[in-house]
Every structure is written in C-alpha cells, then in structure tokens.
N, C-alpha and C positions, 0 to 999 in steps of 0.2 A: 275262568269262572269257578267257582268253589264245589259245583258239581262234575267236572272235566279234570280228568285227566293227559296233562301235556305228556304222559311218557305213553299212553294208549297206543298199541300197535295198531295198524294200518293193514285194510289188506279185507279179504271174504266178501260175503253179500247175503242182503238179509232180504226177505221177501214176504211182504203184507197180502194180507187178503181183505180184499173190498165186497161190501155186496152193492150191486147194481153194474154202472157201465159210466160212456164216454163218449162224448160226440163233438167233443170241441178240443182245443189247445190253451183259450185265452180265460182265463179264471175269472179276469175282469171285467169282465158284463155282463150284461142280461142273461143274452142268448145263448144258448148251448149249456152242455154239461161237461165242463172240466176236471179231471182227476186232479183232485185234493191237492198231491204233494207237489206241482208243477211248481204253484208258485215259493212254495217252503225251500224245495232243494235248488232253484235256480237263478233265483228273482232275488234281488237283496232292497231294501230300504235305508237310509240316509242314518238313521241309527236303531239299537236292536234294541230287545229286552232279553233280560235275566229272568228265568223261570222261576227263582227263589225268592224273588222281590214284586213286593205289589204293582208298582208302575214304577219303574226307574228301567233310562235307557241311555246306553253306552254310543258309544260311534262309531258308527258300520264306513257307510262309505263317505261320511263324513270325520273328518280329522277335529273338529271342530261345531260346539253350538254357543251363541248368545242370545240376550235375550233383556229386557226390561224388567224393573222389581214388578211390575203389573203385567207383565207376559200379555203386550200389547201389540207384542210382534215378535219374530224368532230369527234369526239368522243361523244358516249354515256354510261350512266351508270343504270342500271336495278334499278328501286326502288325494294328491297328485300322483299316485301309483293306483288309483281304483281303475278298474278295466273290465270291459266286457269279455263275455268267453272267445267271445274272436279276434281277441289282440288290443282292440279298438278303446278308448279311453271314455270314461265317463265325464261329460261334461254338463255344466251349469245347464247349458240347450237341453242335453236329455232329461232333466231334471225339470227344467220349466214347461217342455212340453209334458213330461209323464202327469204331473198333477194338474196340469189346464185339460188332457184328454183325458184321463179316470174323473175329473170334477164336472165336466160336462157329458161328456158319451159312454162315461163308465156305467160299472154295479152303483144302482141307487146308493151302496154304503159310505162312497166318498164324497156323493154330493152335499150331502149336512155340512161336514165341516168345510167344501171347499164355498159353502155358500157363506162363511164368517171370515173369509179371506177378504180383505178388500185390493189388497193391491201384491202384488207380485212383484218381485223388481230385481234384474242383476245388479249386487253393489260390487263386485271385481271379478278378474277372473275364475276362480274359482268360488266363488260367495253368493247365495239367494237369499233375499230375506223376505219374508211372508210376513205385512198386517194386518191387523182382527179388526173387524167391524161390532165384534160381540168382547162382553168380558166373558172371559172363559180359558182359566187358570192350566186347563187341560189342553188347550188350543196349541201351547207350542210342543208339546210330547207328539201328541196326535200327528201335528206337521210334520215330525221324524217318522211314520210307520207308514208312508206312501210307495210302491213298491216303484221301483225306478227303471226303465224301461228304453230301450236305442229307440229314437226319434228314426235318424234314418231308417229303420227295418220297414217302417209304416207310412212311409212318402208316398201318397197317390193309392194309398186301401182304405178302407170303410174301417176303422176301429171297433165299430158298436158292431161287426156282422160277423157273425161265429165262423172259425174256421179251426179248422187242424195244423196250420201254422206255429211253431214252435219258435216261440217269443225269445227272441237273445236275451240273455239277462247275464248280473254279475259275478252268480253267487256259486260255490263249490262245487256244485254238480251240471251237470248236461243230461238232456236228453239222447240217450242211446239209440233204441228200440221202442216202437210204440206198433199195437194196433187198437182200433177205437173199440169200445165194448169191451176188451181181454184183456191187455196189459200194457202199460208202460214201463220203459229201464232206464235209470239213471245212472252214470256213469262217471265216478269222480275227475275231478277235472284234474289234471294232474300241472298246468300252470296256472292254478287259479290264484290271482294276484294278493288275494287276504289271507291265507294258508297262515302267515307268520304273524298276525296280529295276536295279541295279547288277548282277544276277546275268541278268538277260534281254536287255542291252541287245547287241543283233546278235541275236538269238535268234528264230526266228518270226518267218520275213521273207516267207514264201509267204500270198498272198492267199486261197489253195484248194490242199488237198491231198486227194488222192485216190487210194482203194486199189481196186481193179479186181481180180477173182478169176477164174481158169481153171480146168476140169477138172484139168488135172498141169503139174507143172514144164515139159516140155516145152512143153508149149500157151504157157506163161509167158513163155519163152524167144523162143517165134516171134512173141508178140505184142510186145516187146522189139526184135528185128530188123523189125517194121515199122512201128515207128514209132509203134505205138497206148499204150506207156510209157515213162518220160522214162528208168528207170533201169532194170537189173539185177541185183541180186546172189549170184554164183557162190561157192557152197561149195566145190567140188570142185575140187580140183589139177588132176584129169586130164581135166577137160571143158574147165577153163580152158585146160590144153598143148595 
C-alpha cells in the first residue's frame, strides 16, 4: 500500500486510551459492549480496503473476486494458505456460515444487505458466490467486508448472547490479556499466514497493542498527558484551539 512501509521495523507496543469500558468479547451483536479494536486486529474479511481510496478493495482472504457487468451477483475464491490463528484453515463452510449468522442473529448492520442476497451457493472448493435480489452496484464490494468467523468455535452456543469468549479469527493479531472494564492486549501473531502478502507488507509492526479504558474522556485525556498512553485522539475543534 502506498501508505506502508515494507522495510518498517518490527518489534515495541503502543497503548490507546478509551473512555468507557467492556462487557463483551463478540463485536457482532446486539448485546453487550465490545472493545473497538477486537474485531480490527483479529478478525479479517474476504477483501480489504485501502484507506487512500474511496471504496476499492483488494483480496484478503480471498485470492480472487468475479462478478457480472450488472453486479448481479459476486463470486469469491479462498486463497488456499488463509488460516485461522489456530492452525486450522479457512474454509468456504466458515464463510457460509459467518454471513447466514451475522445476516440473521447478528448487529442490525448486516442484515440490510444480507436481506438483498437471494441465494448463497458453494460453486467449488474453495468458491462462494452470492446473488442479489436488489440492483445495487455496491452489493458485491459490500459482500467482500463480512468478517469471517470458525464455524466450529460456535457449534451448540447462542451467537446472538453476549459473552467474554474470544472469537478465533484470521487476522495478525490475538488476544493476549483481557480484563472487562480495563484493558485489553493484543499480541502479534508471530505465524500469522498473511504476514507476506503484498497487501500487509509494512502493515502490523507493533509487537503488543493495547487499549486501556477510563471512566470519561476526560480521565482519558489526563492519562494521555502523563504518560500512561502512547496516543490521543481529539475530536473537537475547540479543545483542540
């Protein structure tokens, strides 16, 4: 990426400060309150975006997308080296089940567009293709930013009911240390199977990142001026002046 540098040393640990807390693990629903970065540092989707580009998205854990001049349907194709952080292989199943359970038990956000799918369908082993019941030119990008999720972890549990359960996911980082309320640690993954793509390389250079939570913005602010977080970031014009 044009913002990433591939020769970036590797290595230290940066640590955010939040205001509020945490009562959950699962980002993806309703219920509970899940720290922010859970699903950014560990969870991947079928393809990414570039932050210097309006909407255009590359291929994560897909090696591959097609698609119809009417984008009346999308197919994806599994790069055959994608992998969960526990060894275990991404497959088309965790894929069909992650957007059939985010479109029906998920966050209200997924169910709009899984409601313009009409039909789901394996077309090989590594291949799903999604058609639209709606025209909507956005509908097969959108089908790419679905966060993709191990089937097995969730065999015989409630998806829609808040837990502290720490979601396997694809993506660079793990969950280290957590407590609920105070902080979370993320802990780079040192076999994470995408490390060498073209689309990561500068990318995930922090050894450990961690989010640290306050009563209020305030409280946030002052642990920021001393020193107890690496960063700050001010919304506001006139706190800023």
């Amino acid at each position: 990426l044009p913002y990433a540098n591939p020769d970036a040393p590797k290595g230290g640990r940066i640590i955010f400060g939040e205001a509020g807390g945490f009562d959950s693990l699962n980002p993806y629903i309703l219920k509970g309150s899940a720290p922010w970065g859970l699903g950014l540092h560990t969870v991947e989707s079928l393809m990414a975006r570039s932050i210097d580009e309006p909407f255009t998205l590359y291929g994560l854990l897909a090696e591959s997308v097609e698609t119809d001049e009417s984008r009346s349907w999308v197919e994806f194709t599994l790069r055959p080296e994608a992998r969960f952080s526990d060894g275990s292989p991404v497959t088309v199943e965790d894929v069909m089940w992650s957007y059939e359970t985010l479109g029906t038990l998920g966050h209200p956000r997924y169910r709009n567009v899984w409601g313009k799918v009409a039909r789901m369908e394996r077309t090989g082993e590594r291949s799903v293709r999604f058609t639209f019941n709606a025209e909507d030119r956005e509908l097969a990008l959108l089908m790419g930013m679905r966060p993709i999720l191990k089937k097995a972890q969730w065999e015989g549990k409630d998806f829609a009911e808040s837990s502290l359960e720490v979601p396997t996911g694809s993506g660079p980082y793990v969950v280290a240390d957590f407590e609920p309320g105070r902080f979370i640690t993320f802990r780079r993954n040192p076999d994470y199977w995408g490390a060498n793509l073209g689309f990561n390389r500068g990318l995930n250079n922090f050894d450990e990142i961690r989010y640290d939570y306050f009563g209020d913005g305030d409280v946030t602010f002052q642990a920021f001026t001393a020193g107890e977080t690496s960063s700050f970031r001010e919304s506001s014009a006139s706190k800023w002046a």
